[in-house]
C-alpha positions in Angstrom: -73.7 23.2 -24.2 -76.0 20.5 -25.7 -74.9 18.0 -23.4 -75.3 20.0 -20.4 -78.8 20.8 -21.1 -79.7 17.0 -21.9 -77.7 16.2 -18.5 -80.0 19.1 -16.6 -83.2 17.3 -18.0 -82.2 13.9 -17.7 -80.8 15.0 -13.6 -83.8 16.9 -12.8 -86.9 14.5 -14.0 -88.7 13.2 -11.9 -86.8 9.5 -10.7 -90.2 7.0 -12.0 -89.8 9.5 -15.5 -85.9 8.4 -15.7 -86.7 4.5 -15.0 -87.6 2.0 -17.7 -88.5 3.4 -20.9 -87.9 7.1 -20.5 -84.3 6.8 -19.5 -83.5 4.5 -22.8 -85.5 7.3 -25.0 -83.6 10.0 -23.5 -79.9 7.9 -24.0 -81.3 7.5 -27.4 -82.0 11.3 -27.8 -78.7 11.5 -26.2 -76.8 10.2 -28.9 -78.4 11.7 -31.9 -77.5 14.7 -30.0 -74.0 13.9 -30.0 -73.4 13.3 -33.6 -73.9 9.7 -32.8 -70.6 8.6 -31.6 -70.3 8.8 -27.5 -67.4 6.2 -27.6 -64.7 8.7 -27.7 -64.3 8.7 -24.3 -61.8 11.9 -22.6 -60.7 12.5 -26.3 -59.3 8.4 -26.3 -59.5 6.2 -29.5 -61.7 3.3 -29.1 -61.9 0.0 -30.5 -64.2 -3.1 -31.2 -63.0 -6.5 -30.0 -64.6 -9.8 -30.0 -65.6 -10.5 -26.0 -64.0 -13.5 -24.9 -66.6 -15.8 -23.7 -68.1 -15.5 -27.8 -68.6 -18.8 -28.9 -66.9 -20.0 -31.9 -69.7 -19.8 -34.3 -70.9 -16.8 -33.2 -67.3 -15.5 -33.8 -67.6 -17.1 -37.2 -70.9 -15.4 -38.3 -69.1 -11.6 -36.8 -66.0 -12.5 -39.3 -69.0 -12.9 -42.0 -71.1 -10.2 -41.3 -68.0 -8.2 -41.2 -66.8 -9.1 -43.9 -68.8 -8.5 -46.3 -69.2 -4.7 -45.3 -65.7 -4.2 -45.6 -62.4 -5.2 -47.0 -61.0 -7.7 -44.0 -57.9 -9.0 -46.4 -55.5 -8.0 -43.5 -56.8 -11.4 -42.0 -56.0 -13.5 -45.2 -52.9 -15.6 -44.9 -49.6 -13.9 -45.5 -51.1 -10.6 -44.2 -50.0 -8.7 -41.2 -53.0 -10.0 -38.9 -53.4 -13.6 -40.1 -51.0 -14.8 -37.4 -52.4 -16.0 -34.2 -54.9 -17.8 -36.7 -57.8 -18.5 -34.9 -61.3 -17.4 -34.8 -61.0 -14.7 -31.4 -58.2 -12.5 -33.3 -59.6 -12.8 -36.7 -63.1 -11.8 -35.4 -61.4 -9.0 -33.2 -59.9 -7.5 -36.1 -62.9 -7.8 -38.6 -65.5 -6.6 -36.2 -62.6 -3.6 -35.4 -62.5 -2.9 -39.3 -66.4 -2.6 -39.5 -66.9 -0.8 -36.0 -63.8 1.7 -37.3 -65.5 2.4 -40.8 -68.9 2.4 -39.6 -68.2 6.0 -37.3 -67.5 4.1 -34.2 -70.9 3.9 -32.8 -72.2 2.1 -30.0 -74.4 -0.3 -31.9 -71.3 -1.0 -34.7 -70.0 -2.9 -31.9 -72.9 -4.8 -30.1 -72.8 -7.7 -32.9 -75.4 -9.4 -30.9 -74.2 -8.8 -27.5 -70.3 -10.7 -28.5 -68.8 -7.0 -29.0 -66.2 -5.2 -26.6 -65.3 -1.5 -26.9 -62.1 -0.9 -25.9 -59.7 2.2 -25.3 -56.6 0.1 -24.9 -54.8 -0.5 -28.5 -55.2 -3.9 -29.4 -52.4 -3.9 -32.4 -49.5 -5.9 -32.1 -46.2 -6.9 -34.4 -47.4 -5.6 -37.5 -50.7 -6.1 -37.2 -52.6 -2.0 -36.7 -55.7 -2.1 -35.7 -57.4 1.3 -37.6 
């Protein structure tokens, strides 16, 4: 019911109150009101990837960053998700961990602008994304 009251004020303003400014305070407003996390789309699981146009120290500082907020030994040789090693998958799969244990919010993902949200299952062999 929240949403549909948010969608009748957003839908009825008038179009120069829903341009510029307005409309990114009401997405904001939007998504406290939702608890925060609008990337479960249709009930789907969704997942944080590193885009592939992200430069390889950019990719680099994601592994980092991620890193240090949570436990990324999954990437460490010998673990499930070392293999292909190279910066893309290990980013993908540290940014994932972060984006998956931060409450999958929009903004756990943006690292910059070289995050992807996904609702296609990225694991593969033995390698589970969360």
């Amino acid at each position: 019911m929240r949403y549909v009251f948010l969608c009748s004020l957003l839908c009825f303003a008038p179009l120069s109150f829903r341009m510029g400014k307005h409309l990114s305070f009401f997405l904001l407003l939007f998504s406290f009101i939702s608890g925060g996390t609008l990337m479960k789309i249709n009930g789907q699981k969704t997942w944080c990837i590193a885009k592939p146009s992200s430069d390889q120290a950019t990719l680099l500082t994601n592994i980092n960053y991620a890193c240090s907020k949570v436990d990324c030994q999954i990437i460490q040789k010998g673990c499930p998700c070392f293999n292909p090693d190279n910066l893309i998958n290990h980013a993908s799969i540290a940014m994932n961990l972060y984006y998956q244990s931060m409450g999958r919010n929009v903004w756990n993902c943006d690292f910059k602008g070289s995050g992807l949200i996904v609702i296609t299952d990225p694991s593969y062999g033995n390698c589970l994304y969360a």
